[in-house]
RODO-2510 file (C-alpha; in nm, 4 decimals, decimal comma):
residues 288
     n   res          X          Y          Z
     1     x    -3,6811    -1,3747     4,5451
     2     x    -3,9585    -1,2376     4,8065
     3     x    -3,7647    -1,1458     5,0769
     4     x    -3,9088    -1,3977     5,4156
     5     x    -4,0800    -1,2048     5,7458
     6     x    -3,8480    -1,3675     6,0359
     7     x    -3,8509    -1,4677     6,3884
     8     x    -3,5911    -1,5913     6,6361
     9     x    -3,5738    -1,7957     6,9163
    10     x    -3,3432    -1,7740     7,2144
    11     x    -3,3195    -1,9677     7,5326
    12     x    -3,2694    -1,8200     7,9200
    13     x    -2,9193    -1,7335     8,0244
    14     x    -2,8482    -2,0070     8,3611
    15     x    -2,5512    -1,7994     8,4744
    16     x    -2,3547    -1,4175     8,4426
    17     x    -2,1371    -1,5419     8,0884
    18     x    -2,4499    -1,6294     7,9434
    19     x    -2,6652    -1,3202     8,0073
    20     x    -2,4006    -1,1302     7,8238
    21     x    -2,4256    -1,3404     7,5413
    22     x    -2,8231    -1,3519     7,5557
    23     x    -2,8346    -0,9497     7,5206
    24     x    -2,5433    -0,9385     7,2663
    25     x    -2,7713    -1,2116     7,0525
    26     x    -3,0822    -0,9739     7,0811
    27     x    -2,8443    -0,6588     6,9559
    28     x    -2,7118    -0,8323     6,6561
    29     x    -3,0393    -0,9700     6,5668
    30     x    -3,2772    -0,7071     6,6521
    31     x    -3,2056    -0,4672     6,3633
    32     x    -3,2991    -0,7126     6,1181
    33     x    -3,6892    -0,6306     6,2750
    34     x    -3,8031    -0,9662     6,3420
    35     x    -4,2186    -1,0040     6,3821
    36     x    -4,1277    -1,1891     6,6878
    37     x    -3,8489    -1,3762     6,9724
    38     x    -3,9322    -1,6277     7,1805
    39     x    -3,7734    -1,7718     7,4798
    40     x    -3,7961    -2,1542     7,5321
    41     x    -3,8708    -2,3034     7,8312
    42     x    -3,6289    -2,5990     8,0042
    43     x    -3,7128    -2,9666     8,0053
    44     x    -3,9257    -3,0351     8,3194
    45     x    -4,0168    -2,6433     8,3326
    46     x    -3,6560    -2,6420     8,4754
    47     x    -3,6091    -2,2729     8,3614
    48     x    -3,9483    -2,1165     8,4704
    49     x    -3,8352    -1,7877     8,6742
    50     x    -3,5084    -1,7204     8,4356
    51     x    -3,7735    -1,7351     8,1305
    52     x    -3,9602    -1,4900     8,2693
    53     x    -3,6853    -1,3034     8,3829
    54     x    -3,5404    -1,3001     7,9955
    55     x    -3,8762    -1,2396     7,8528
    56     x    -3,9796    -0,9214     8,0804
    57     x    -3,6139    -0,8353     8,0308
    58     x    -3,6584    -0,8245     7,6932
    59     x    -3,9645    -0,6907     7,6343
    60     x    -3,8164    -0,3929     7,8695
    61     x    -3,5095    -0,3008     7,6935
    62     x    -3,5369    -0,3982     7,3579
    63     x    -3,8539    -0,3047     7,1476
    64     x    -3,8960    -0,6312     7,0101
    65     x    -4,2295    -0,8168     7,0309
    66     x    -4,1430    -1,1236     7,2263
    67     x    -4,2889    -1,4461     7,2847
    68     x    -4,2901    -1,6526     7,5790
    69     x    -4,2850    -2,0603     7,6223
    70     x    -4,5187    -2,1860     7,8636
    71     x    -4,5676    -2,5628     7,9409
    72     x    -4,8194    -2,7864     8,1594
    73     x    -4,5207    -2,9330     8,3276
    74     x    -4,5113    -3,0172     8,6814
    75     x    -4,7617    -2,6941     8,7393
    76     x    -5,1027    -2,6985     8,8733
    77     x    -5,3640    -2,5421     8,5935
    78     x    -5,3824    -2,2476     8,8512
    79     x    -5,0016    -2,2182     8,8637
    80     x    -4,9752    -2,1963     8,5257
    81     x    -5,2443    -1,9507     8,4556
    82     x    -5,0356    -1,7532     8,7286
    83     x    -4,7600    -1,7548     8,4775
    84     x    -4,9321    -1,6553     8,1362
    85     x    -5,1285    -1,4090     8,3929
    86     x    -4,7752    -1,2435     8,5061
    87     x    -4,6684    -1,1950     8,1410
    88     x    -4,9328    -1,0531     8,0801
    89     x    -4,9519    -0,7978     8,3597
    90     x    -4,6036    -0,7120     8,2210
    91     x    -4,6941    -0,6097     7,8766
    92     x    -4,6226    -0,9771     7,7127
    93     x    -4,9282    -1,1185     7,5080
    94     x    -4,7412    -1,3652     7,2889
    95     x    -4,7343    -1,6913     7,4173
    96     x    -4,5774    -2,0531     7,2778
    97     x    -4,7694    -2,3047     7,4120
    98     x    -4,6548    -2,6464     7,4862
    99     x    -4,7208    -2,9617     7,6792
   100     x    -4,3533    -2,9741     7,7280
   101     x    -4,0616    -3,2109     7,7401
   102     x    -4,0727    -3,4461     8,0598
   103     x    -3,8083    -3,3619     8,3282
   104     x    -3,4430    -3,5486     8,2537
   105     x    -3,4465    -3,9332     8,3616
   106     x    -3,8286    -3,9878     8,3315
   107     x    -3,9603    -4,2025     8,0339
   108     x    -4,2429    -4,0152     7,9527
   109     x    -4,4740    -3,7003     7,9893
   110     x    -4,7118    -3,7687     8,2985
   111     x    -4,9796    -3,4183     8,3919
   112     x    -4,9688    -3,3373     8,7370
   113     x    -5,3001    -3,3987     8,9167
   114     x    -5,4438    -3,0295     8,8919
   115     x    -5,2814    -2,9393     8,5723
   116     x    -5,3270    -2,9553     8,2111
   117     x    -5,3607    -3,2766     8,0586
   118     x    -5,1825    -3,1997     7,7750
   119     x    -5,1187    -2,8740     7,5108
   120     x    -5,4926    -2,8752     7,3756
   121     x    -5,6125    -2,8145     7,7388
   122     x    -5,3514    -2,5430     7,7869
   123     x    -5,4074    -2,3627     7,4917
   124     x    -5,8111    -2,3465     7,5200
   125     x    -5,7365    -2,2018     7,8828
   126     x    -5,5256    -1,9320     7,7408
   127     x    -5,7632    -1,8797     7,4559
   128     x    -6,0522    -1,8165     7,6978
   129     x    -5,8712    -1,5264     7,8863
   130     x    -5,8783    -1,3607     7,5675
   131     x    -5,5141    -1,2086     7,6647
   132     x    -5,2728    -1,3729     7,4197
   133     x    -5,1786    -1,4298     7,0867
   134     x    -5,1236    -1,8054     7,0859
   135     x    -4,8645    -2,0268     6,8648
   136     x    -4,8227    -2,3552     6,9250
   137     x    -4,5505    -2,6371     6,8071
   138     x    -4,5698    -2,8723     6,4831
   139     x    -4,4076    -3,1997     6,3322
   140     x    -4,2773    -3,1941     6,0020
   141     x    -4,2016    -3,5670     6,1048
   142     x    -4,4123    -3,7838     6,2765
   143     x    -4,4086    -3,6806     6,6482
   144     x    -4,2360    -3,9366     6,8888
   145     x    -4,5878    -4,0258     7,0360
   146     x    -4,7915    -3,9689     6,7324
   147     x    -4,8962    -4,3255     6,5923
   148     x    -4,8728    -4,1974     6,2250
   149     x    -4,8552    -3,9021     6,0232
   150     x    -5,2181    -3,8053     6,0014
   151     x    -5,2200    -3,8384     6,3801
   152     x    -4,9641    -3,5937     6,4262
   153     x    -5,1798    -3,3620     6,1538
   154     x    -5,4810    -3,4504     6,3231
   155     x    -5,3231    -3,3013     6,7103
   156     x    -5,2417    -2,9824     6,5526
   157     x    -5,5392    -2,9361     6,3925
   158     x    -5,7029    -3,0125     6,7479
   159     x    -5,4274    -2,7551     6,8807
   160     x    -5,4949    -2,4541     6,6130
   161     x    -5,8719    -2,5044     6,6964
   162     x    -5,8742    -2,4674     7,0303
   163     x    -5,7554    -2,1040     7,0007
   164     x    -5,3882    -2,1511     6,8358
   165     x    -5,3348    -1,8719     6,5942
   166     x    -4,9948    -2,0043     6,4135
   167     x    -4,7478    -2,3011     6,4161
   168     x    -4,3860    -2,3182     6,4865
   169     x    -4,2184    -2,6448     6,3280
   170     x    -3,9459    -2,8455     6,4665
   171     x    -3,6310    -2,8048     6,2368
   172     x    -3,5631    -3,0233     5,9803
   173     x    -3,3124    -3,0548     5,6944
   174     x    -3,4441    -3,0717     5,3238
   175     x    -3,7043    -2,8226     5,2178
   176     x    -3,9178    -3,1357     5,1134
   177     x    -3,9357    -3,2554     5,4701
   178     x    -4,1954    -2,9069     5,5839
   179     x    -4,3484    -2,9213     5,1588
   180     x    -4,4521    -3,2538     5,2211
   181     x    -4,6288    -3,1378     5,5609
   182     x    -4,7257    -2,8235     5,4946
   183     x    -4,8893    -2,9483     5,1967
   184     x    -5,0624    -3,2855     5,3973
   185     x    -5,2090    -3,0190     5,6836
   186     x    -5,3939    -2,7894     5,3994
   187     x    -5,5566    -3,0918     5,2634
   188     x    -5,6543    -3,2107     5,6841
   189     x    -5,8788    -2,8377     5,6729
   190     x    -5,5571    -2,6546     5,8145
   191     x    -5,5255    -2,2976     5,6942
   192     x    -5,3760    -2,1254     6,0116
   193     x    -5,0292    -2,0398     5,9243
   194     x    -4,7192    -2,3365     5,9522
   195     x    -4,3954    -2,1404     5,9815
   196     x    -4,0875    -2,3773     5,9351
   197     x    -3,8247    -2,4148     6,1964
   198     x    -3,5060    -2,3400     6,0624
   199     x    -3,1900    -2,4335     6,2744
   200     x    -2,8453    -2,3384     6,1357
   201     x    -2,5717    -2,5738     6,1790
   202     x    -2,3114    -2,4009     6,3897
   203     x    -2,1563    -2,7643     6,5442
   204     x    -2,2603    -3,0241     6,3381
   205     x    -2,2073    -3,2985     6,5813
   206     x    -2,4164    -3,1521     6,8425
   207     x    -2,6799    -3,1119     6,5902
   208     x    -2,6980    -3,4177     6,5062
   209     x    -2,7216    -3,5524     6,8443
   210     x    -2,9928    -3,3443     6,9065
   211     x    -3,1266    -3,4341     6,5713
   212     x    -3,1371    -3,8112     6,6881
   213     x    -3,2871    -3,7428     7,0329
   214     x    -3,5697    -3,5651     6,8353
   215     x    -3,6467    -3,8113     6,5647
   216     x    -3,5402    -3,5870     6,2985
   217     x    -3,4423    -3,7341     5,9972
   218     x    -3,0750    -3,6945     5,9044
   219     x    -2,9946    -3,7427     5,5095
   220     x    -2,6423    -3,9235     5,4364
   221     x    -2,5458    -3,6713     5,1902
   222     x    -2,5429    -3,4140     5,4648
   223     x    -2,3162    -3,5812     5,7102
   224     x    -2,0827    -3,6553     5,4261
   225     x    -2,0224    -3,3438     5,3362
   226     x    -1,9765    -3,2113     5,6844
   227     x    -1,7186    -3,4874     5,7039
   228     x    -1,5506    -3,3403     5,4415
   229     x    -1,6072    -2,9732     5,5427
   230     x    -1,4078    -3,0498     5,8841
   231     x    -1,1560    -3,2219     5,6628
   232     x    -1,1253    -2,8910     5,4384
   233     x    -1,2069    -2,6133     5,7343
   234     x    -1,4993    -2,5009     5,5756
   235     x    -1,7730    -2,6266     5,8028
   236     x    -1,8971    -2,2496     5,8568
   237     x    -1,9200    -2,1600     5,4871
   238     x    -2,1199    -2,5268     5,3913
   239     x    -2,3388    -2,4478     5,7068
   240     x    -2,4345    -2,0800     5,5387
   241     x    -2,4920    -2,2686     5,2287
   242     x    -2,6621    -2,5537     5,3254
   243     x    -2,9195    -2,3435     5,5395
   244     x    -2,9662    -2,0361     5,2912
   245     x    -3,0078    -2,2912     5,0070
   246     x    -3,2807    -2,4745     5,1834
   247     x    -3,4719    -2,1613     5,3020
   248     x    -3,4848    -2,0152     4,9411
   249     x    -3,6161    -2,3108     4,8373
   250     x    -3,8843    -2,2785     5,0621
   251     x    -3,9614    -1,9063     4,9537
   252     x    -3,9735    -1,9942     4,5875
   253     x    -4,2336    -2,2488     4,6873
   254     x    -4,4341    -1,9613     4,8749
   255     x    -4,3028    -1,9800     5,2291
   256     x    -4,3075    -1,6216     5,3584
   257     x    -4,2374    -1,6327     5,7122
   258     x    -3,9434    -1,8313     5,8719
   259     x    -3,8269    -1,8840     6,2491
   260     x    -3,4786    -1,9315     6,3183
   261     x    -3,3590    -2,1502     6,6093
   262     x    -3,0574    -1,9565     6,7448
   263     x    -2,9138    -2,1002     7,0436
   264     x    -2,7913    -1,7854     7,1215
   265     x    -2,5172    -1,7893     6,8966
   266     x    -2,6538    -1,4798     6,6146
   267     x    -2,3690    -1,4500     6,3766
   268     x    -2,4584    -1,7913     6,1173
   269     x    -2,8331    -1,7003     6,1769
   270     x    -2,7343    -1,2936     6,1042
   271     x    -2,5713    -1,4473     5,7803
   272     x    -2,8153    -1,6514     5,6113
   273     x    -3,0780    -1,3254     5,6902
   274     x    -2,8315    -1,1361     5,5221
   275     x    -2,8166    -1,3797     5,2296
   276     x    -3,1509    -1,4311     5,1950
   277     x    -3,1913    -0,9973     5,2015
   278     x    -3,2830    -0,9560     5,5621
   279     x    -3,1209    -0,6276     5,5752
   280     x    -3,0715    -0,4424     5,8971
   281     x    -3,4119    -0,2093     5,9133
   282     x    -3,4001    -0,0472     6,2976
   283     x    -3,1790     0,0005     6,5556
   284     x    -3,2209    -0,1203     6,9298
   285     x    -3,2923     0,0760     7,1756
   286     x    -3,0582     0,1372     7,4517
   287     x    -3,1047    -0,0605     7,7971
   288     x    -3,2679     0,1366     8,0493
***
């Protein structure tokens, strides 16, 4: 089996306790030499300054190329620009571009009156400085707000043309799920690169909260067997399974790069690299 190219994504530590566990995610991870991390933004750009704080801190102390989230959020196009312009000025050129998930308790995404009307608008902005490397999001699924399938094809196409140079997925949890998509976008004229989102199950109720809040798809067979993993005590060896099984189904059908959702717990993400013969390449560098 080819042996994946891999990526990570982490999330901004809100307090102390979670700044140690941030850094102690990037040391276990780091030596298996991912191309890229990315930091994710908060709902409502709720998490602006401590994503920029983890992404310069990052960037500083670790070696790691590192991507940063930005959103058109409650941010003026000039605001925003600020932002990408300040990661910049720090050495960051890697950007995740996103319209962004509304702030908690509205019903829906509305722009602010001088900013970006949506990710397409963001993106081309970004593209024109000709100062970052741009990824962007993707749907395995139909997106929330997409009216069908080949819409939701159709808005990343619209994304990867206006200056997108790769595509993140949301996770998902049979291999078919990204085949099926991956497969539908070549035929729409897409040849960018679709990198599948891969989120190991370390709490399998949470997930599949957050599964159901994201319109992700959740087959019977897998909440019957976590059922029967909690029953047994084995939830964290059928989690390493489940996840290593689907990912080398996804490399024997030609998938070379994945990108591993985190949540800043490393070890089950460390394990299924391992399995799937990430091997520890480089060592991190010590903070400054």
């Amino acid at each position: 089996m080819t042996t994946p190219d891999i990526s990570f994504e982490f999330f901004p530590p809100r307090n102390l306790e979670a700044s140690f566990r941030l850094w102690e995610t990037v040391q276990v991870l780091a030596p298996l030499a991912p191309r890229f991390v990315s930091v994710t933004y908060g709902a409502g750009g709720t998490t602006r300054d401590l994503t920029r704080e983890a992404v310069e801190t990052i960037h500083k102390n670790s070696g790691l190329t590192v991507a940063a989230h930005l959103t058109c959020v409650d941010a003026t196009r000039a605001e925003t620009l600020e932002i990408a312009q300040g990661f910049a000025k720090a050495g960051v050129s890697d950007i995740v571009a996103l319209r962004g998930d509304p702030p908690k308790g509205s019903t829906g995404f509305t722009a602010h009156p001088d900013g970006f009307a949506n990710s397409v608008e963001l993106i081309g902005a970004l593209a024109d400085t000709g100062d970052f490397n741009i990824r962007v999001g993707a749907y395995p699924e139909v997106h929330p707000e997409a009216a069908d399938q080949q819409a939701n094809i159709d808005w990343l196409k619209a994304k990867l043309d206006a200056g997108a140079s790769e595509a993140l997925t949301q996770f998902f949890f049979e291999p078919e799920t990204f085949l099926r998509f991956r497969d539908a976008s070549a035929k729409a004229g897409i040849n960018a690169p679709i990198t599948p989102g891969i989120l190991p199950i370390e709490h399998w109720k949470g997930v599949r909260n957050f599964a159901a809040r994201c319109g992700t798809s959740i087959p019977a067979w897998i909440d019957e067997a976590f059922d029967k993993a909690a029953r047994d005590e084995r939830e964290t060896l059928l989690a390493t399974a489940i996840c290593t099984e689907m990912c080398s189904t996804l490399i024997e059908e030609g998938v070379e790069q994945l990108h591993f959702y985190t949540l800043n717990t490393p070890e089950l993400t460390r394990d299924i690299c391992h399995a799937l013969g990430v091997t520890p390449e480089v060592k991190l560098q010590n903070v400054a």
